[in-house]
C-alpha positions as CSV (number, residue, x, y, z in Angstrom):
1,X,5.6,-12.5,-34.6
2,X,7.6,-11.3,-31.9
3,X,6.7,-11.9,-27.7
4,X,7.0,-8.1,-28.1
5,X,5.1,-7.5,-31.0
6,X,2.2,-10.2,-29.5
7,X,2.1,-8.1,-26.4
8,X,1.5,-4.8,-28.0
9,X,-0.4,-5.8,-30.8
10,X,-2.6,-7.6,-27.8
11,X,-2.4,-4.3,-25.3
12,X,-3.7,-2.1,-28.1
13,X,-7.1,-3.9,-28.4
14,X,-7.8,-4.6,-24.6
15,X,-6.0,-1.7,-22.4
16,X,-8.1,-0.4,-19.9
17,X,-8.3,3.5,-20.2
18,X,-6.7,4.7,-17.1
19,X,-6.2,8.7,-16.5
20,X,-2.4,7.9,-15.6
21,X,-2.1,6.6,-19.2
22,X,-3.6,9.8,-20.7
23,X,0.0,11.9,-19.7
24,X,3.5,12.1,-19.7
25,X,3.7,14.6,-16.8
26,X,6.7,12.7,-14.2
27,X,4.5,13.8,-11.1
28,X,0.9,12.6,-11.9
29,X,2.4,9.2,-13.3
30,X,4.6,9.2,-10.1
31,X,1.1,9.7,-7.8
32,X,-0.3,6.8,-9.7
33,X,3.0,4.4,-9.5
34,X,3.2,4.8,-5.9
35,X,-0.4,4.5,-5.1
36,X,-1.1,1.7,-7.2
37,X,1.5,-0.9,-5.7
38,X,0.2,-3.6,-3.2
39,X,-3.0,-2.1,-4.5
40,X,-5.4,-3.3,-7.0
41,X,-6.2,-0.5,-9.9
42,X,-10.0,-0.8,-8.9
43,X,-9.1,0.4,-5.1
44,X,-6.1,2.9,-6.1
45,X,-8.1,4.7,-8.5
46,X,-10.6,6.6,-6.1
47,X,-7.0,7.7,-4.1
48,X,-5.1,8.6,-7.0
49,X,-8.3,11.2,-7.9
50,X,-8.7,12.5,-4.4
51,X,-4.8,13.6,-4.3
52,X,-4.6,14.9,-7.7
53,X,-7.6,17.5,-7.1
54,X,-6.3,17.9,-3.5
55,X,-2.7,18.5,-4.6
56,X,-2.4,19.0,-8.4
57,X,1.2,20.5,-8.6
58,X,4.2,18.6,-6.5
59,X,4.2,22.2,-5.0
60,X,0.8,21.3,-3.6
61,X,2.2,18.3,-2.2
62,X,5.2,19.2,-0.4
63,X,3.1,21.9,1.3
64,X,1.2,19.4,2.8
65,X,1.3,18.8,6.1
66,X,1.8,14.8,7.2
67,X,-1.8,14.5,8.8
68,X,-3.4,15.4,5.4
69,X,-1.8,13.2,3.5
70,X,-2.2,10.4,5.7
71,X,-5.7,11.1,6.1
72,X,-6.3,11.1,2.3
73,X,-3.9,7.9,2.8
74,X,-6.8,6.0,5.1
75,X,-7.2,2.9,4.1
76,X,-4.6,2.1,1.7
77,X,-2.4,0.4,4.1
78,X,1.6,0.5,4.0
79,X,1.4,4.0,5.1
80,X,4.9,4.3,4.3
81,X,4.4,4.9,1.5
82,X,2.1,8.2,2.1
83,X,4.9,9.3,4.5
84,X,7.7,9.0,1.9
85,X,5.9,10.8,-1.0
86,X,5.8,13.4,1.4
87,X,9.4,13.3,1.8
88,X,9.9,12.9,-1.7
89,X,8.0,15.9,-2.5
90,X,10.0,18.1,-0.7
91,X,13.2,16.9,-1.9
92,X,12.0,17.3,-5.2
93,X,11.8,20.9,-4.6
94,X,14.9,21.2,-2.5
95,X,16.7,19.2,-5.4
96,X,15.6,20.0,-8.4
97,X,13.6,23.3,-8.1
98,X,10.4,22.2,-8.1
99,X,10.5,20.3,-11.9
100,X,9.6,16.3,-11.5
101,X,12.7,14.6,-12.8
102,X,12.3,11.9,-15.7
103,X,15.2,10.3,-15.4
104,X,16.0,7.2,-14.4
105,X,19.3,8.2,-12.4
106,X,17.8,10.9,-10.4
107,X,14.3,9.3,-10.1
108,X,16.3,6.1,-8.2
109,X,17.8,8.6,-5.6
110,X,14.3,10.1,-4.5
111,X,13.3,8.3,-1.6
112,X,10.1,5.4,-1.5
113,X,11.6,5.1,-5.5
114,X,12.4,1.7,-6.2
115,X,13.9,0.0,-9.9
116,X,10.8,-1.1,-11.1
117,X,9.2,2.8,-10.1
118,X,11.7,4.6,-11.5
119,X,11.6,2.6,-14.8
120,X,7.8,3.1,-14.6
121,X,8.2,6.6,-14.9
122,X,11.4,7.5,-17.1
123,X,9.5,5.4,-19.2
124,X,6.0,6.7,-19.4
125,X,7.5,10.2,-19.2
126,X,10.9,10.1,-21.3
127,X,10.8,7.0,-23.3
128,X,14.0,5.8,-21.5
129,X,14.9,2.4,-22.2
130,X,14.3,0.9,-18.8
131,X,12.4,-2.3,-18.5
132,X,9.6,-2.4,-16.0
133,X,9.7,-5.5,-13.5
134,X,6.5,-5.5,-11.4
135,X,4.2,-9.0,-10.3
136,X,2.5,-9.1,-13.3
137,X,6.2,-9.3,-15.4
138,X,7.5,-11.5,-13.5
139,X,4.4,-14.0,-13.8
140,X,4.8,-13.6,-17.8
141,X,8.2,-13.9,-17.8
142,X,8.5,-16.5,-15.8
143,X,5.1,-18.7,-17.7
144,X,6.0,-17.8,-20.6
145,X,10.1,-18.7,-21.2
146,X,9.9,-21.0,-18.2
147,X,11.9,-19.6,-15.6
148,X,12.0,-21.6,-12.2
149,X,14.7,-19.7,-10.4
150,X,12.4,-17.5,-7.5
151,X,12.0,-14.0,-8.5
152,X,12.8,-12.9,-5.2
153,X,15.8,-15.0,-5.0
154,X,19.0,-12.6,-5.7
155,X,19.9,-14.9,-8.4
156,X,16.5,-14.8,-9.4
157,X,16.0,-11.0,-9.8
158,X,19.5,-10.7,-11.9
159,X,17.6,-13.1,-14.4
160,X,14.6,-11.4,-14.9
161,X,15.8,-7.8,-15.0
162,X,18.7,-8.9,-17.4
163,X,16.1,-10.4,-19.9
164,X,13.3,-7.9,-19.4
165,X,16.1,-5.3,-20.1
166,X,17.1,-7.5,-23.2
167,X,13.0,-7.6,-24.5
168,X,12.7,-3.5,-24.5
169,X,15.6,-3.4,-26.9
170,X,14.3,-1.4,-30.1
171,X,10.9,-0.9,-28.7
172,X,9.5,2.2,-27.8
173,X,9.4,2.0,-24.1
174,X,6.7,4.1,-22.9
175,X,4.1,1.7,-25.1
176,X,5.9,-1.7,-24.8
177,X,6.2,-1.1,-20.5
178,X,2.3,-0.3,-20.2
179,X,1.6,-3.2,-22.5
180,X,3.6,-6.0,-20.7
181,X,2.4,-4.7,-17.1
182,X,-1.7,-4.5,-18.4
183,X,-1.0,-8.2,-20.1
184,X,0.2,-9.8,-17.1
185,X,-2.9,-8.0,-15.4
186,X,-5.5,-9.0,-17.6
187,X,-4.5,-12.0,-19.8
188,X,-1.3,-13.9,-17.9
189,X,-3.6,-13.4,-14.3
190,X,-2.5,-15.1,-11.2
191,X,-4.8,-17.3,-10.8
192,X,-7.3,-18.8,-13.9
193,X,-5.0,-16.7,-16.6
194,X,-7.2,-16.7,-20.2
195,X,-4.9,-19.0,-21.6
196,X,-7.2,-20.5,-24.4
197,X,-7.7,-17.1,-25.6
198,X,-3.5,-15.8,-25.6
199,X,-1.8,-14.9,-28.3
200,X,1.7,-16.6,-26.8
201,X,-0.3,-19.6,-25.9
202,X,1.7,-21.8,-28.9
203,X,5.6,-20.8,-27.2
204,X,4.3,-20.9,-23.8
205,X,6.3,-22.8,-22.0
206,X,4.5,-23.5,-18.6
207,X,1.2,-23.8,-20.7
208,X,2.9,-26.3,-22.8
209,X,4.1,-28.2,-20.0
210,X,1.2,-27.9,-17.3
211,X,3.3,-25.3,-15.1
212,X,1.0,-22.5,-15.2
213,X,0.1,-23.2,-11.3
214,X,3.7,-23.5,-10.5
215,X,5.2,-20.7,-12.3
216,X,6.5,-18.0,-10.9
217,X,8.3,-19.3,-7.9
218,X,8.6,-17.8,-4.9
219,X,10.4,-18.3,-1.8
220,X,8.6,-18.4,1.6
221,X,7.0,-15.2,3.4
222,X,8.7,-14.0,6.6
223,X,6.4,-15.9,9.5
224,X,3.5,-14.2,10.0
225,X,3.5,-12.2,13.9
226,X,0.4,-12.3,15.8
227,X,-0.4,-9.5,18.2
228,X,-3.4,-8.7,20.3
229,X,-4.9,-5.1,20.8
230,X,-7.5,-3.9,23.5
231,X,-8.5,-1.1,22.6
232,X,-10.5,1.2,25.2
233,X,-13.4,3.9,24.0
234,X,-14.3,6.6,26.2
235,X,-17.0,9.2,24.7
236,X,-18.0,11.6,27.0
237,X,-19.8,15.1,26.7
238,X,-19.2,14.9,23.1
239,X,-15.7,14.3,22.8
240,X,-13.6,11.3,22.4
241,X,-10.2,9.6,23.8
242,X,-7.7,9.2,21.5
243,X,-4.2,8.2,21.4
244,X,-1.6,9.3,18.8
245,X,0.7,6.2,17.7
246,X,4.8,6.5,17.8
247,X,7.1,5.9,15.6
248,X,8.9,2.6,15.4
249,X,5.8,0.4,14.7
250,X,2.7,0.2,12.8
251,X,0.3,2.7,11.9
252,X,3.1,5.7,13.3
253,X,1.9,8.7,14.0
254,X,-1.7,7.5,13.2
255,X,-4.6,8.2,15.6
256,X,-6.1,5.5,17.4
257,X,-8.0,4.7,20.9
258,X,-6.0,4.1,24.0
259,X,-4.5,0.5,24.0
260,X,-3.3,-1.9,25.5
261,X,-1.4,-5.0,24.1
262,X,-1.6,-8.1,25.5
263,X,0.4,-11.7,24.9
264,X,-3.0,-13.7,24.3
265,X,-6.9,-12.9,23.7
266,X,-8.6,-11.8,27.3
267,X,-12.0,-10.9,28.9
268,X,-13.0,-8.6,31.0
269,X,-13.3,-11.2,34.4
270,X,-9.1,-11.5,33.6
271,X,-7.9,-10.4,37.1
272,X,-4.2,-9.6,35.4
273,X,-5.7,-7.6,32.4
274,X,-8.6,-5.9,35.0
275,X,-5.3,-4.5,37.4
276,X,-3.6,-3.1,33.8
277,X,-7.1,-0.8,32.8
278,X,-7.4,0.3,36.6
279,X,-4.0,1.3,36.2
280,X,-4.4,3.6,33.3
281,X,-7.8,4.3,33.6
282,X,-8.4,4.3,37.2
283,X,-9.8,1.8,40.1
284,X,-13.8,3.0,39.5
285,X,-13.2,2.0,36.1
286,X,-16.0,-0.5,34.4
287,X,-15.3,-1.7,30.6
288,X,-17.7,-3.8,28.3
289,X,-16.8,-5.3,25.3
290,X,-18.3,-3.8,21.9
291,X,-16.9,-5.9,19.3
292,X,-13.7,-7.7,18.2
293,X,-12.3,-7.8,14.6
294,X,-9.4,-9.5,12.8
295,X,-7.4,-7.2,10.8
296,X,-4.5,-8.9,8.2
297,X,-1.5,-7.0,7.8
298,X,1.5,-8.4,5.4
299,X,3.2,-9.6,8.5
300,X,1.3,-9.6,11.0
301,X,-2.5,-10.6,12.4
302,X,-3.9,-8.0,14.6
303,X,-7.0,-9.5,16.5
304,X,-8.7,-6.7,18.2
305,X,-10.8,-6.2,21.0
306,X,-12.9,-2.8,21.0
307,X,-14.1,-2.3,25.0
308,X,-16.3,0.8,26.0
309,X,-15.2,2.4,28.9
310,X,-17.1,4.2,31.7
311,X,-16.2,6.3,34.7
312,X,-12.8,6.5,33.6
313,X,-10.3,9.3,34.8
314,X,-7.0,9.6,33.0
315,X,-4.0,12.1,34.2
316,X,-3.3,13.7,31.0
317,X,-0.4,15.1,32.1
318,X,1.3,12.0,32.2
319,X,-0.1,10.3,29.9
320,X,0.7,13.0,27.2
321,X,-0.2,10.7,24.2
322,X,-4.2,10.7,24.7
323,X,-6.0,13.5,23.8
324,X,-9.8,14.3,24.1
325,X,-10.9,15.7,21.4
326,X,-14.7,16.7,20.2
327,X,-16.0,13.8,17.6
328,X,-16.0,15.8,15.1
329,X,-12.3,16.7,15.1
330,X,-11.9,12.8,15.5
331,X,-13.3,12.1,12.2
332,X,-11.0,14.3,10.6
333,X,-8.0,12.5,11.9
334,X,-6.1,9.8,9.6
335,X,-7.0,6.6,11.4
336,X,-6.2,3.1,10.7
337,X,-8.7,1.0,8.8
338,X,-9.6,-1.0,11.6
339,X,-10.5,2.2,13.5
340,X,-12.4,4.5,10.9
341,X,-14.3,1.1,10.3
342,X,-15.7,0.7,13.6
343,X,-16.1,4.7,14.1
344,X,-18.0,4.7,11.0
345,X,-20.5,1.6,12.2
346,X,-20.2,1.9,16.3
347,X,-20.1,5.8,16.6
348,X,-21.2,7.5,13.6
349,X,-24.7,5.5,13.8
């Protein structure tokens, strides 16, 4: 029996029943493809529910207005990704009067679609012949007909699409994608994959030659930068300070606290970081520390310092970017993790 037929045969017994697979409408399985990558199904699901019943139509969507959707966003990370659907829900209006496109052509000019999404949906919603090629492919691929090249290597990526491409040949491709993608999940795992209990176990070639730790290969991440925050809560009379992120960095247009950045970790007795809060927050000015957290980004370790603040006084005029706002405005505002996390166990309780 074929890989192909293996797979399927294999998928049809041990799929998990996800509401995405239930449809062929472009937009739902386009809410669920972009939701669900750098993000396991157990954590996407809850967000793909909440903007389905908050925005069931793309019309919904592109009437949305950036905070709501980054607020339903919360805690997802790679808010990009929020921010271009948005984007992508309006041109999908603009472009193509209001009707999700299923094809692969037009799906790959919508922006925050990639390849392997627009294959994902053509797919799921048109049967096109498009092979998918997410992580869990390239692991089986890779295991399986024992490819060393790195799958993020150029080379690499002209290997892998040109054989996925060859495998989806005569299959159709709607069933065949969702089986290949939930296999690699479930069966051809990262790490401890079930590979007494496969059904390509007898032609696999890394199991067959003790590569299954070393297969797929991957060049080296980008260094990791570290940076460190100081952020500065000021509650008073029932509101809060809060600062409104730019563009150009992480967590744009995100609400945080007031903040300053700093080369190294400090304390409050640092005479150099003391002079910086009495300059933005006045000479009276007395800060305590509350807590400090370590938050992991793809690229980049935040370690944060959260400092109460007390007889502060801030010209708002000049510094236009902090707000205060009552507390329970705040909550409504899409934060970064790191900050609805400590709201919801420093100020909420």
């Amino acid at each position: 029996m074929s890989i192909q037929k293996e797979i399927i045969k294999w998928y049809k017994l041990n799929k998990r029943d996800l509401p995405w697979r239930n449809t062929t409408d472009a937009y739902t399985i386009w809410l669920s493809e972009i939701i669900l990558q750098q993000t396991r199904v157990e954590q996407g699901l809850p967000y793909f529910n909440k903007f389905l019943e908050n925005f069931p139509s793309i019309q919904d969507f592109a009437a949305a207005s950036e905070i709501q959707v980054l607020k339903l966003w919360q805690g997802l990370g790679y808010y990009s990704r929020g921010r271009n659907m948005l984007f992508t829900a309006k041109q999908v209006i603009d472009l193509h009067q209001g009707v999700f496109p299923v094809h692969y052509n037009q799906l790959i000019k919508l922006k925050g679609i990639g390849e392997y999404t627009a294959a994902a949906i053509s797919s799921f919603s048109n049967n096109e012949a498009k092979a998918v090629l997410d992580g869990n492919v390239f692991r089986l691929l890779a295991r399986y007909f024992g490819i060393e090249e790195p799958i993020n290597s150029t080379i690499g990526k002209k290997i892998f699409t040109e054989l996925a491409q060859t495998l989806i040949i005569d299959q159709k491709p709607s069933l065949y994608n969702q089986a290949i993608m939930e296999f690699g999940a479930l069966q051809c795992k990262p790490k401890l994959p079930l590979c007494s209990t496969c059904p390509l176990q007898l032609d696999c070639y890394a199991l067959k030659n003790n590569k299954i730790n070393l297969l797929p290969v991957k060049l080296k991440k980008v260094k990791v930068k570290e940076r460190w925050f100081n952020y500065f809560v000021g509650i008073k009379d029932g509101r809060i300070l809060t600062n409104q992120r730019n563009a150009g960095d992480i967590w744009q247009q995100m609400f945080d606290f007031p903040l300053i950045e700093t080369a190294a970790k400090v304390q409050e007795d640092d005479s150099d970081f003391m002079e910086s809060v009495k300059s933005n927050f006045g000479e009276q000015v007395k800060i305590s520390k509350i807590v400090e957290k370590k938050h992991l980004l793809t690229h980049q370790i935040i370690y944060v310092q959260f400092f109460a603040l007390e007889n502060y006084m801030i010209n708002f005029n000049q510094r236009t970017e902090i707000k205060s706002v009552l507390l329970e405005d705040f909550e409504g505002l899409p934060h970064p993790k790191v900050i609805s996390d400590f709201i919801n166990y420093y100020v909420k309780n």
